[in-house]
MARPARO-841390 format. One record per residue: residue in one letter; y, z, x of N, C-alpha, C, O in turn. Coordinates in steps of 0.02 Angstrom, whole numbers, plus 50000, padded with zeros to 5 digits. Atoms other than C-alpha are relative to their C-alpha. Layout:
R,rest,nY,nZ,nX,caY,caZ,caX,cY,cZ,cX,oY,oZ,oX
R,A,Y,Z,X,Y,Z,X,Y,Z,X,Y,Z,X .
...
//
This chain:
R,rest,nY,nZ,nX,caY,caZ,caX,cY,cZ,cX,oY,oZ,oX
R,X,50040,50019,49942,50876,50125,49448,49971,49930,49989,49960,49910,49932 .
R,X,50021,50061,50023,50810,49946,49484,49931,50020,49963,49907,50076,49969 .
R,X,50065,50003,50040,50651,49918,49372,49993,50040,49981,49933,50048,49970 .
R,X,50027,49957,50046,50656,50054,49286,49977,50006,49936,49939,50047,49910 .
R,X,50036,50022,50093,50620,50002,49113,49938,49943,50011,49938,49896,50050 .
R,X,50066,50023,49984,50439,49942,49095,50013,49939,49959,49990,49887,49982 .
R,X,49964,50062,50035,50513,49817,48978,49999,49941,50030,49979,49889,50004 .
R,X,49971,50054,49952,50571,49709,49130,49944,49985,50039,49913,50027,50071 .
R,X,50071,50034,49970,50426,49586,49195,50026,49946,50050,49990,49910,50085 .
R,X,50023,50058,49954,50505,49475,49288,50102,50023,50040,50151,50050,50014 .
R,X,49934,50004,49988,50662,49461,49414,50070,49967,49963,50076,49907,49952 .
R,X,49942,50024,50031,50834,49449,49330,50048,49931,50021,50090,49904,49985 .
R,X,49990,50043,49943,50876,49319,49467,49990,49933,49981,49978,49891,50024 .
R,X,50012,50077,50014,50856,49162,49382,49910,49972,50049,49886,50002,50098 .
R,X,50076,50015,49974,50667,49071,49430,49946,50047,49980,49888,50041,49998 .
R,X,50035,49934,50019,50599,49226,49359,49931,49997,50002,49912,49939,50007 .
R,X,50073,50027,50001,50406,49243,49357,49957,50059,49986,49943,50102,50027 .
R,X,50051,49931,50048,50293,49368,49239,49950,50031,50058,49930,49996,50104 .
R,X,50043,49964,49975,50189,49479,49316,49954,50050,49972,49975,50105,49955 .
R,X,50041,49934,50036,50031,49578,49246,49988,50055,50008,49958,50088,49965 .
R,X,50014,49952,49952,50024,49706,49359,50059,50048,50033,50056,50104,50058 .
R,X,49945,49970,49947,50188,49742,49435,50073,49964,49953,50096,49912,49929 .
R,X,49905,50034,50017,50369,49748,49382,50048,49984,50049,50066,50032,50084 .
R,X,49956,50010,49945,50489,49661,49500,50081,49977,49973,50105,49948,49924 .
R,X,49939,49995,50015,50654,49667,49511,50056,49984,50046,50054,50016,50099 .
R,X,49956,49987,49920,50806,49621,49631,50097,50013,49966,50135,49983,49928 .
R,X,49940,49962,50030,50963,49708,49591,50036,50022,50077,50000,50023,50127 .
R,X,49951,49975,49969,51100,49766,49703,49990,49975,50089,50024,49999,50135 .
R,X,49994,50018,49950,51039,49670,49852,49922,50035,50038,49902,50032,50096 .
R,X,50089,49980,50002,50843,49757,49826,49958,49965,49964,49970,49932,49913 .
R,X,50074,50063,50027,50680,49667,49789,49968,50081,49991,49962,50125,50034 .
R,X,50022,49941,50023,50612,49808,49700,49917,49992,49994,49932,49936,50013 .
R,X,50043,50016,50007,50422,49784,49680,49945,50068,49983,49918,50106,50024 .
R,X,50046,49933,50043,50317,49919,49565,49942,49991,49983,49933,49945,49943 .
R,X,50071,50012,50027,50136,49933,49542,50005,50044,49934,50016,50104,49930 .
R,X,50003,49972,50088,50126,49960,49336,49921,49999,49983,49889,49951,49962 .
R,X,50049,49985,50025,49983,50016,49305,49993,50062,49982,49940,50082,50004 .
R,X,50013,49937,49949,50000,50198,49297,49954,50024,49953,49961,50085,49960 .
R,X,50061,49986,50053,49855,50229,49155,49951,49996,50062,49912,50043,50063 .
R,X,50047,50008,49951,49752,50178,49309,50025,50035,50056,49994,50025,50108 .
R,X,49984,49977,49936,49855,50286,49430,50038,49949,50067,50057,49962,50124 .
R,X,49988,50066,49940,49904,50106,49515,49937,49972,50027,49952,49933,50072 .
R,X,50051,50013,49954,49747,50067,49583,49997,49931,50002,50033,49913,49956 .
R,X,49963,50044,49973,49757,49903,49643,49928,49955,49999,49880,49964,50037 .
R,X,50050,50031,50017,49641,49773,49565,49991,49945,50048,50025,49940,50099 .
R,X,49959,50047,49965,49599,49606,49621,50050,49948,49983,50080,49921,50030 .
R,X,49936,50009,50012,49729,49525,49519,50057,50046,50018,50112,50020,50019 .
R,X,49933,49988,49966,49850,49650,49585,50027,49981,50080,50082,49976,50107 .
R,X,50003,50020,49932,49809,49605,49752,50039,49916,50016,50079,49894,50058 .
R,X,49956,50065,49973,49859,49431,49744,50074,49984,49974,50115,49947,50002 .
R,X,49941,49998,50016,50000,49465,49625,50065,50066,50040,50124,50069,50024 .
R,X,49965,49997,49939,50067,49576,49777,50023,49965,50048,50080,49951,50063 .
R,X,50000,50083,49943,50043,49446,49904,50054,49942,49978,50085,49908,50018 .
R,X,49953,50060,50051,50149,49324,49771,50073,50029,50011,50121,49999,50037 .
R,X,49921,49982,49994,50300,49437,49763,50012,50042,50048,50058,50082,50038 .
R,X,49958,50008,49940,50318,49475,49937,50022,49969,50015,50078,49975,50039 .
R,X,49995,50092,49975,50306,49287,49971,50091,49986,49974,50128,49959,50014 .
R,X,49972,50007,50028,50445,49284,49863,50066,50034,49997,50120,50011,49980 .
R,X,49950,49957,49980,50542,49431,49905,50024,49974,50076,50082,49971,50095 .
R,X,49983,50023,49952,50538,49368,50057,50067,49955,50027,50110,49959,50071 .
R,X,49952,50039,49985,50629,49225,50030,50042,50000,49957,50077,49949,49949 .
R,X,49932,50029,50047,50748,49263,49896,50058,50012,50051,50060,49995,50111 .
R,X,49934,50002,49951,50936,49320,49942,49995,50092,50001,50049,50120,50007 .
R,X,49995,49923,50008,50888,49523,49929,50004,50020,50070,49967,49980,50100 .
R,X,50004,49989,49958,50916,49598,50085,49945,50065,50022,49914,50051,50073 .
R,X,50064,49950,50005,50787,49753,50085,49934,49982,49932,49956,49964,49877 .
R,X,50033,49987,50041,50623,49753,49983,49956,50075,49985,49922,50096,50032 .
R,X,50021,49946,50002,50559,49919,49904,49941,49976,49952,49935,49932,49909 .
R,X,50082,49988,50055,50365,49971,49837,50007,50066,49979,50008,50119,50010 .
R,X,50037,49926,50011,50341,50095,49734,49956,49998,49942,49919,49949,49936 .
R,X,50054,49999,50043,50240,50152,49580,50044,50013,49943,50104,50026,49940 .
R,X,49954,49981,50059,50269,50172,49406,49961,50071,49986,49913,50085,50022 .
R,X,50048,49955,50008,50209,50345,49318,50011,50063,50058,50058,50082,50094 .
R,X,50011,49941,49974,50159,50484,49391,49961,50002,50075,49942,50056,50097 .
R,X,50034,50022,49937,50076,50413,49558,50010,49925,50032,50020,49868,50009 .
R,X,49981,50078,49963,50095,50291,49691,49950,49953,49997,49966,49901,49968 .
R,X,50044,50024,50007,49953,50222,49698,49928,50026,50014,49937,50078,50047 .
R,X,50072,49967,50025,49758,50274,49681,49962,49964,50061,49910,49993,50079 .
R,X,50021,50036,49965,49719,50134,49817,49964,49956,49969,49988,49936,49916 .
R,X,50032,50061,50012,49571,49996,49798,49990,50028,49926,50010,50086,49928 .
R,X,50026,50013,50057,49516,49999,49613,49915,49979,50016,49892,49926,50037 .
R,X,50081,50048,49947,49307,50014,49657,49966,49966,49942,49911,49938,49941 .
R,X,50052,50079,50035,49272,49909,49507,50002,49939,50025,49965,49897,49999 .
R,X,49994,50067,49957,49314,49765,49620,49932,50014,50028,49907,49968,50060 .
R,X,50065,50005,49945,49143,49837,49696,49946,50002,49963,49891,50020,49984 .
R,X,50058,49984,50063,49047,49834,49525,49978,49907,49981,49924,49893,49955 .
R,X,49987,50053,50016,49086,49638,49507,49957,49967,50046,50000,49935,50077 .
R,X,50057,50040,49978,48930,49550,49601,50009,49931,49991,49997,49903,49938 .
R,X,49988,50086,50020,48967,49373,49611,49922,49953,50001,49869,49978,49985 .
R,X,50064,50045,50024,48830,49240,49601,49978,49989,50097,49921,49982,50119 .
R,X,50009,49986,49916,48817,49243,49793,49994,50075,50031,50024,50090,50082 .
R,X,50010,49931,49972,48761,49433,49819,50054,50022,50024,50103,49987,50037 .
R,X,49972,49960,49938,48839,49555,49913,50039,49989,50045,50091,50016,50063 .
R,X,49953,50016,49931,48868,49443,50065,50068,49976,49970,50123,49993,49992 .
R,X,49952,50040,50041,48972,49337,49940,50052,50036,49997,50105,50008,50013 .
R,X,49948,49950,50023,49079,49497,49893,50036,50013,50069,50094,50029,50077 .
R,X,49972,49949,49927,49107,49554,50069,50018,49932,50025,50068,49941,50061 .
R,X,49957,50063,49964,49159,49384,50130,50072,49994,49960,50128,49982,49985 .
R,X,49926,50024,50064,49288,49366,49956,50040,50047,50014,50100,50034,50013 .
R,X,49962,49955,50001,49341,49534,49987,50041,50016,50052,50097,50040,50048 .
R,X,49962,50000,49932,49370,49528,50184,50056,49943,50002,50104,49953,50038 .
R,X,49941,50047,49996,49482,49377,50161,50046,50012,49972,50102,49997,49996 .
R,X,49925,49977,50037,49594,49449,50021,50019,50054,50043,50080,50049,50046 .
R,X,49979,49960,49976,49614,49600,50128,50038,49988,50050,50094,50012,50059 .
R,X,49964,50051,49950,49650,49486,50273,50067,49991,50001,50108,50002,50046 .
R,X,49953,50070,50020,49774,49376,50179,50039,50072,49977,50098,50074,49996 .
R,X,49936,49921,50034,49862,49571,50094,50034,50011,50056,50094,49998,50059 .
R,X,49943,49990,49972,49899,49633,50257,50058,49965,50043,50115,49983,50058 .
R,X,49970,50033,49970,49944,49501,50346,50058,49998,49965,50107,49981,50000 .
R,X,49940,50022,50044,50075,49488,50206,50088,50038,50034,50144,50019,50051 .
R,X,49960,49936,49971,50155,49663,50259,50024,49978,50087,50081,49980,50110 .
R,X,49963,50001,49920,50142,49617,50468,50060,49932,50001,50105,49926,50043 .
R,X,49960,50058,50002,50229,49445,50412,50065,49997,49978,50107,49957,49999 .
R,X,49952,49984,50046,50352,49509,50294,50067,50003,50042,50077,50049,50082 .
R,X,49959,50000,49942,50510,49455,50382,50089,50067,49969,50148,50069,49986 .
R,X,49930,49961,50028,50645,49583,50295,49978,50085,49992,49923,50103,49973 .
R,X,50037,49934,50001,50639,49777,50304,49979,50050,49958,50026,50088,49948 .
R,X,50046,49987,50029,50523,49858,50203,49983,50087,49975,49966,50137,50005 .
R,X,49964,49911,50020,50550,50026,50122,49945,50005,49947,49937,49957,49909 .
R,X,50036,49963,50033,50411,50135,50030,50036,50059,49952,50064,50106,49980 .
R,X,49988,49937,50054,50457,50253,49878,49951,50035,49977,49912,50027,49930 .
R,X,50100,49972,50015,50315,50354,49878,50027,50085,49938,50045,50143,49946 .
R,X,49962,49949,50039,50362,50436,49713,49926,50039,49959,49926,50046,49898 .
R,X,50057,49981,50030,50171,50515,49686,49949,50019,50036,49969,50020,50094 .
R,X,50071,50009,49933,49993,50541,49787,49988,49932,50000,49984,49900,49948 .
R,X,50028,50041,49983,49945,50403,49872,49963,49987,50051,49988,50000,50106 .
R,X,50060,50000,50005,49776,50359,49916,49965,49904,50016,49970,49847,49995 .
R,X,50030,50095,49972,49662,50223,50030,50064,49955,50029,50113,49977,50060 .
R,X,49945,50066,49973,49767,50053,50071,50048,50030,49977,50048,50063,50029 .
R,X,49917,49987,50041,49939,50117,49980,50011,50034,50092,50047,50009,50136 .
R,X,49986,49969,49939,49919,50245,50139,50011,49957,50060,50062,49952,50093 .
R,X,50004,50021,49931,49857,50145,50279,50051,49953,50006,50079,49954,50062 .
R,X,49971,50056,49978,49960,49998,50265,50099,50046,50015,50151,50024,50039 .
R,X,49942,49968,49993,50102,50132,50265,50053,50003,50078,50112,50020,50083 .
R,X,49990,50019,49923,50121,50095,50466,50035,49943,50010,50072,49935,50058 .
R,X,49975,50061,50000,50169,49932,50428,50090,50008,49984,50134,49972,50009 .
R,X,49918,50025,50022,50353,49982,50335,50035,50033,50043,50020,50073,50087 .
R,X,49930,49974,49934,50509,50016,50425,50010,50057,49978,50026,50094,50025 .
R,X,49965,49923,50049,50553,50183,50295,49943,50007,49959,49913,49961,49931 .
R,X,50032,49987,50029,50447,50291,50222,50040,50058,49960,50069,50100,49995 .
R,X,49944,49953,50039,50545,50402,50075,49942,50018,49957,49900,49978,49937 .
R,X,50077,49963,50039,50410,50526,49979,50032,50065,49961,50067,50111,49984 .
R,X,49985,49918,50047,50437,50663,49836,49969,50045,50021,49916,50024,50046 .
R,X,50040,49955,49989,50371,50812,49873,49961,50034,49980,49948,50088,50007 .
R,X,50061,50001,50031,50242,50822,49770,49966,49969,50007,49915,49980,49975 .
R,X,50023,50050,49992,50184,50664,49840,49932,50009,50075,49955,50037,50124 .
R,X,50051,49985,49965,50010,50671,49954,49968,49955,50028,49969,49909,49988 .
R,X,50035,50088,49961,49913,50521,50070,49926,50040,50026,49916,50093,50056 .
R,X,50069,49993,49993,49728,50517,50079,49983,49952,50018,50016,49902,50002 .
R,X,50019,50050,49987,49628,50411,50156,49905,49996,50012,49871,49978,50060 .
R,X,50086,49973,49992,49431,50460,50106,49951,49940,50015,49898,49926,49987 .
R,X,50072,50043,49974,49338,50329,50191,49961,50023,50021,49921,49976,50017 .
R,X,50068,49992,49962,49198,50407,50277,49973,50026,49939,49911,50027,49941 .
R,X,50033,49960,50047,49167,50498,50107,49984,49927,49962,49942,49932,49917 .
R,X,50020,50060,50047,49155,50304,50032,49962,49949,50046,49954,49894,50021 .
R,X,50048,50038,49973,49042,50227,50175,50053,49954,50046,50027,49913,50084 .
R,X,49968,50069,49995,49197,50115,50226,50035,50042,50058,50032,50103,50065 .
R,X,49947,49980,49930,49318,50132,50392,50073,49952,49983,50077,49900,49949 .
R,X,49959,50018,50012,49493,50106,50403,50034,49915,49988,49996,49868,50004 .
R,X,49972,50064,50006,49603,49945,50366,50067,50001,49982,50080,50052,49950 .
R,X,49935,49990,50006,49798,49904,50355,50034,50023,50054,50083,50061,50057 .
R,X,49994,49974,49932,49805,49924,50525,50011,50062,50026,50039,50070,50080 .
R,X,49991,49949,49987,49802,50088,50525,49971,50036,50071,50000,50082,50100 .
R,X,50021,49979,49958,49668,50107,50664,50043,50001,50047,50046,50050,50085 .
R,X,49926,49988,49935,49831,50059,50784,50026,50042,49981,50010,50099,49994 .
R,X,49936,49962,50033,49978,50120,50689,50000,50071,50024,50035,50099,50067 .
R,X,49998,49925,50016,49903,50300,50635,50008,50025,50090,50061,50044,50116 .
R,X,50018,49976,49912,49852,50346,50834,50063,49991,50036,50081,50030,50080 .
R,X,49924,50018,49970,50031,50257,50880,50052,50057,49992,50085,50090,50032 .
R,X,49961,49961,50057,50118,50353,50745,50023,50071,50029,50069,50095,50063 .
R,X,50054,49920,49993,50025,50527,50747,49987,50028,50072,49996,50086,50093 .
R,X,50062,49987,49936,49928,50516,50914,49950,49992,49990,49942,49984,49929 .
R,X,50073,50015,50010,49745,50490,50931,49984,50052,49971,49958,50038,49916 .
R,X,50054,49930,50044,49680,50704,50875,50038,49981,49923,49994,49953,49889 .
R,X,49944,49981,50030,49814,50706,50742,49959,49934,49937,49937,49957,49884 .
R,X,50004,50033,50033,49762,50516,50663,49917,50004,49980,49896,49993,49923 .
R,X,50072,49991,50020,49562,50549,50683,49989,50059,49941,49942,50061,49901 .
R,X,49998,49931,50072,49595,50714,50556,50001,49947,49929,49959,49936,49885 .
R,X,49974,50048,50068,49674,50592,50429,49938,49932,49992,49895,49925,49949 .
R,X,50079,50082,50004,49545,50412,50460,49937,50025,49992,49908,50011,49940 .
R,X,50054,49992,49990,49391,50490,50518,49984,50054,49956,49928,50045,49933 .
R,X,50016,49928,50049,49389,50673,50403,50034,50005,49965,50057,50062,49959 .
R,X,49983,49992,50068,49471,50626,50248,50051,50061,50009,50052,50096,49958 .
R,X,49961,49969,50024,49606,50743,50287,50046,49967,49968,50053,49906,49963 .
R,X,49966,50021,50075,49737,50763,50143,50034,50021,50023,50025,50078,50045 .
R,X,49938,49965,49983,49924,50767,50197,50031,50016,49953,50022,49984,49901 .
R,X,49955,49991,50056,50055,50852,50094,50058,49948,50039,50053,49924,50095 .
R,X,49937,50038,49980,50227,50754,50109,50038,50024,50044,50078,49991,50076 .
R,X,49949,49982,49921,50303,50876,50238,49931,49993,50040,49945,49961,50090 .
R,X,50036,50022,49936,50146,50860,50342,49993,49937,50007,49993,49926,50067 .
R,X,49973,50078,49971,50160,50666,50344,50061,49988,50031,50072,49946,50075 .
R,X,49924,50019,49956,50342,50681,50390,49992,50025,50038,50003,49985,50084 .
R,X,50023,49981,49934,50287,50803,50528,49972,49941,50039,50001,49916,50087 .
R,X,50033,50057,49935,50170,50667,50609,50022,49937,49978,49987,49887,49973 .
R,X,49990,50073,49982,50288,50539,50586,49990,49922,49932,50026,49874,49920 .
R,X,49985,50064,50049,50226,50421,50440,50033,50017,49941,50014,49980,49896 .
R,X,49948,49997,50034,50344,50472,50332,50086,50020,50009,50110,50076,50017 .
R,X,49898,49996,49979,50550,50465,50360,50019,50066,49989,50037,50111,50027 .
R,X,49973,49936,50026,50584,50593,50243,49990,50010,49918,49988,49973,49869 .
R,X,50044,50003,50077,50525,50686,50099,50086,50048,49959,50129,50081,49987 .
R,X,49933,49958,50035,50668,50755,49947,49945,50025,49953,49885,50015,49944 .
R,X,50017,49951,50057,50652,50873,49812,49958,49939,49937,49966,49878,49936 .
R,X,50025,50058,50059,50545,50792,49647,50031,50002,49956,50010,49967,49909 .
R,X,49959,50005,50054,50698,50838,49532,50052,49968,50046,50096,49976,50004 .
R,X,49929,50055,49988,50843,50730,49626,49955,49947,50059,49991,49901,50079 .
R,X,50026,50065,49985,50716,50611,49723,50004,49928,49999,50006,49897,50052 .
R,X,49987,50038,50034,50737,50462,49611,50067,49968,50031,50074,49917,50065 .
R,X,49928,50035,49987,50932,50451,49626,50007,50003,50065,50014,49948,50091 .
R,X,49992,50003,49940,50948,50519,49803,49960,49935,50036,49987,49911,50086 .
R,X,50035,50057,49970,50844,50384,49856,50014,49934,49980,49985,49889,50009 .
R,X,49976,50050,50023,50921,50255,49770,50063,49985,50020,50079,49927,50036 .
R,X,49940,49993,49976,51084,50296,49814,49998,49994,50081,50054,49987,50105 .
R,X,49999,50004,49909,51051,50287,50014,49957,49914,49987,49973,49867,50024 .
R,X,50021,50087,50013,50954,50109,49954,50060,49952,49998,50068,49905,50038 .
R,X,49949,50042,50023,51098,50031,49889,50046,50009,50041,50074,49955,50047 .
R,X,49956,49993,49926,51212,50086,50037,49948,49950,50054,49970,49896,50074 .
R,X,50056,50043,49944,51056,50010,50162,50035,49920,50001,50057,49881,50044 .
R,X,50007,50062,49998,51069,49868,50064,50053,49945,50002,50045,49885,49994 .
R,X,49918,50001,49973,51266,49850,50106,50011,49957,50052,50051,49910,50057 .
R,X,49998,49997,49911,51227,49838,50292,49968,49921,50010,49933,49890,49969 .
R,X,50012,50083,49965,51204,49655,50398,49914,50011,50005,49888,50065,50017 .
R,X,50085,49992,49986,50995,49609,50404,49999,50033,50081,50040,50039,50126 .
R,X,49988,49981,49947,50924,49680,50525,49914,49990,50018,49864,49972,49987 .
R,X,50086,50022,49949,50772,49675,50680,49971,50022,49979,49989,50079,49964 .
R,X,50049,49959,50004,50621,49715,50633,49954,50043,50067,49947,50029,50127 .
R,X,50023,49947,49958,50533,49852,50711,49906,49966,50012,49884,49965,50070 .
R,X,50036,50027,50004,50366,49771,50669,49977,49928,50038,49926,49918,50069 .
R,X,49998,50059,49945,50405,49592,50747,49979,50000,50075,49965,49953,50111 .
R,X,50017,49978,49915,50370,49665,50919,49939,50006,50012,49916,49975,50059 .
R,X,50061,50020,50004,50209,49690,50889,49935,49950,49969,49875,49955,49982 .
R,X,50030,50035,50066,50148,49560,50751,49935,49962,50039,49897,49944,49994 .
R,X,50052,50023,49980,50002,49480,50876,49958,50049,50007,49902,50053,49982 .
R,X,50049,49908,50001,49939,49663,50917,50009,50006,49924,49953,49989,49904 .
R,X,50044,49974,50073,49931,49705,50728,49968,49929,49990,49913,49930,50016 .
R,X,50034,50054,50031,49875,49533,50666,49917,49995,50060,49880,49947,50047 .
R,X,50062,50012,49969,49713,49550,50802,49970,50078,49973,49910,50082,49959 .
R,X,50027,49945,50039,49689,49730,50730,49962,49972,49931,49902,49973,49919 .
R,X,50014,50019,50061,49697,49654,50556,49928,49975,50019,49879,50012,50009 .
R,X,50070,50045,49993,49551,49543,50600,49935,50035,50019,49877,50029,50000 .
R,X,50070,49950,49998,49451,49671,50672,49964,50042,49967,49903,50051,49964 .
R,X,50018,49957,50055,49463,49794,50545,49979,49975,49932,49957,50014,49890 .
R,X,50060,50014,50055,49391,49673,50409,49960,49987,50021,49923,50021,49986 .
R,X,50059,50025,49927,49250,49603,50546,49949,50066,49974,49889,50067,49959 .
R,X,50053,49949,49990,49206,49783,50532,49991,50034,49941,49940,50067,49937 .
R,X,50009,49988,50079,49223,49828,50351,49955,49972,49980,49904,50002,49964 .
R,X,50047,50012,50033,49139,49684,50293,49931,50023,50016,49892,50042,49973 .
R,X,50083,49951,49974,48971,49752,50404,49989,50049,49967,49932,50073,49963 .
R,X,50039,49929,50034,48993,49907,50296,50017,49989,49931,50008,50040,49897 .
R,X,50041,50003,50061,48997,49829,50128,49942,49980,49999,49914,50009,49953 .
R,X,50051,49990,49997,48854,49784,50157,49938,50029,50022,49884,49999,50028 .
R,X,50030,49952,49973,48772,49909,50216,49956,50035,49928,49954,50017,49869 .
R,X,50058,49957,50065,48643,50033,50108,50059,50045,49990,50094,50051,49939 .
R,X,49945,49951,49997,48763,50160,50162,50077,50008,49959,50102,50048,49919 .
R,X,49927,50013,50085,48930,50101,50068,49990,50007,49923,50023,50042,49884 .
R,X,50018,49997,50062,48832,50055,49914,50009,50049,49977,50044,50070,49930 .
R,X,50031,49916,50045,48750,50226,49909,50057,50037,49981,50054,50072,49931 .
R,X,49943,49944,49996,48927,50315,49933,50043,49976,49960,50085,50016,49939 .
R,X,49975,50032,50072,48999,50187,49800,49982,50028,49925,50015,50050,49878 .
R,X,50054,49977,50061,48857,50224,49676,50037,50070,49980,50054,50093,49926 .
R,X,50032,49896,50019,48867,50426,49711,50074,50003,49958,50081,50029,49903 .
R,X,49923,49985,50014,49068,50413,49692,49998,49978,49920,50035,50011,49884 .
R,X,49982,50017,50081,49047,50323,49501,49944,50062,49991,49983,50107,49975 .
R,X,50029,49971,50028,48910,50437,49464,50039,50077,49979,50035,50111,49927 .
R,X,49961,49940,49994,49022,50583,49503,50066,49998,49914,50080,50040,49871 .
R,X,49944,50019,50044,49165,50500,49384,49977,49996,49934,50015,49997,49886 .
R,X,50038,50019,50064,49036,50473,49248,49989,50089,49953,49991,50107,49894 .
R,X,50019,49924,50001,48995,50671,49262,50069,50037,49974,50066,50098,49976 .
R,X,49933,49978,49983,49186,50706,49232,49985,50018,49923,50027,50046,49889 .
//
């Protein structure tokens, strides 16, 4: 499978370029792109954040014709990493929530910009942004052991990754307020039921079956994006949904539900 050895840091592709965070790879006509972290579950620091942003940029423009995300380990990803919310810069609070609404900005925009089609291997639970921005790819392929959460109201915070469109697009409006607004927890056939996921396989032939329909994909002439049709409607979402985030990092309310959530982890 591409990237499968943790060994491999950088594309085989000549121009190659290390990565701390993520193993990338482009093999058979795939831009492979893995969040390595999995001691952390993936959770997605803010150096992973911009070293995402880097090798899309990049996937973008090599000669791969599909790019795939997935995780390394035992999970897709864990979502934000909230020590990014422990890190107080020398400018308070507002400081954080301005630094933080712009990288979030500048992430998804990456995904609505991303001009090549965009395939998820959701080989784990995944959790927060990993989920929401999940609207954004053309294919969603999930083990079945694999699970999407999205506990914002339990962390003070509201959606982002354009999901406030997408999910309601996706899903429908009752269907996406279960999942955004009440922290419901899908299994992988109830995401493929409502839609954000393609299709889920077994977690013992997963891996290859999914690799093997990749490398056929990645056979086939480029093709339209499904996304392009809307990229002014998501990119005015995008904007709104940090507008309204940053108002709730700073809030008492986020903090407190920040705080309670490490205190909980401390208790473990």
């Amino acid at each position: 499978r591409p990237g499968s050895s943790p060994a491999v840091a950088a594309s085989p592709t000549g121009g190659a370029k290390a990565y701390e965070t993520l193993i990338v790879t482009t093999e058979d006509g795939i831009a492979t792109i893995r969040l390595n972290r999995p001691q952390k579950k993936n959770a997605i620091t803010l150096e992973m954040y911009n070293e995402l942003m880097d090798a899309l940029d990049v996937a973008g423009k090599d000669d791969s014709v599909i790019t795939v995300i997935t995780g390394s380990g035992n999970y897709y990803c864990s979502g934000n990493d909230l020590n990014n919310f422990t890190k107080i810069p020398e400018g308070g609070v507002d400081k954080m929530a301005k630094d933080a609404g712009d990288l979030l900005l500048r992430y998804v925009k990456a995904y609505i910009d991303f001009p090549k089609p965009l395939i998820a291997v959701v080989n784990g639970p995944a959790v927060g942004i990993s989920v929401t921005v999940l609207g954004l790819f053309d294919v969603v392929y999930a083990t079945e052991s694999a699970t999407f959460h999205t506990p914002f109201s339990q962390l003070g915070q509201s959606p982002e990754g354009c999901s406030s469109y997408t999910f309601p697009t996706i899903m429908g409006p009752a269907k996406a307020a279960e999942v955004l607004l009440f922290n419901k927890k899908l299994t992988a056939t109830q995401a493929c039921e409502l839609g954000l996921v393609t299709e889920v396989f077994p977690d013992s032939s997963f891996q290859s079956e999914v690799w093997t329909r990749l490398k056929a994909y990645a056979k086939l002439p480029p093709k339209q994006l499904i996304r392009g049709v809307e990229k002014d409607q998501l990119h005015a979402v995008n904007v709104t949904e940090v507008e309204r985030l940053k108002e709730r990092w700073v809030s008492d309310e986020c903090m407190q539900a920040i705080m309670s959530f490490f205190q909980g982890k401390s208790k473990l």
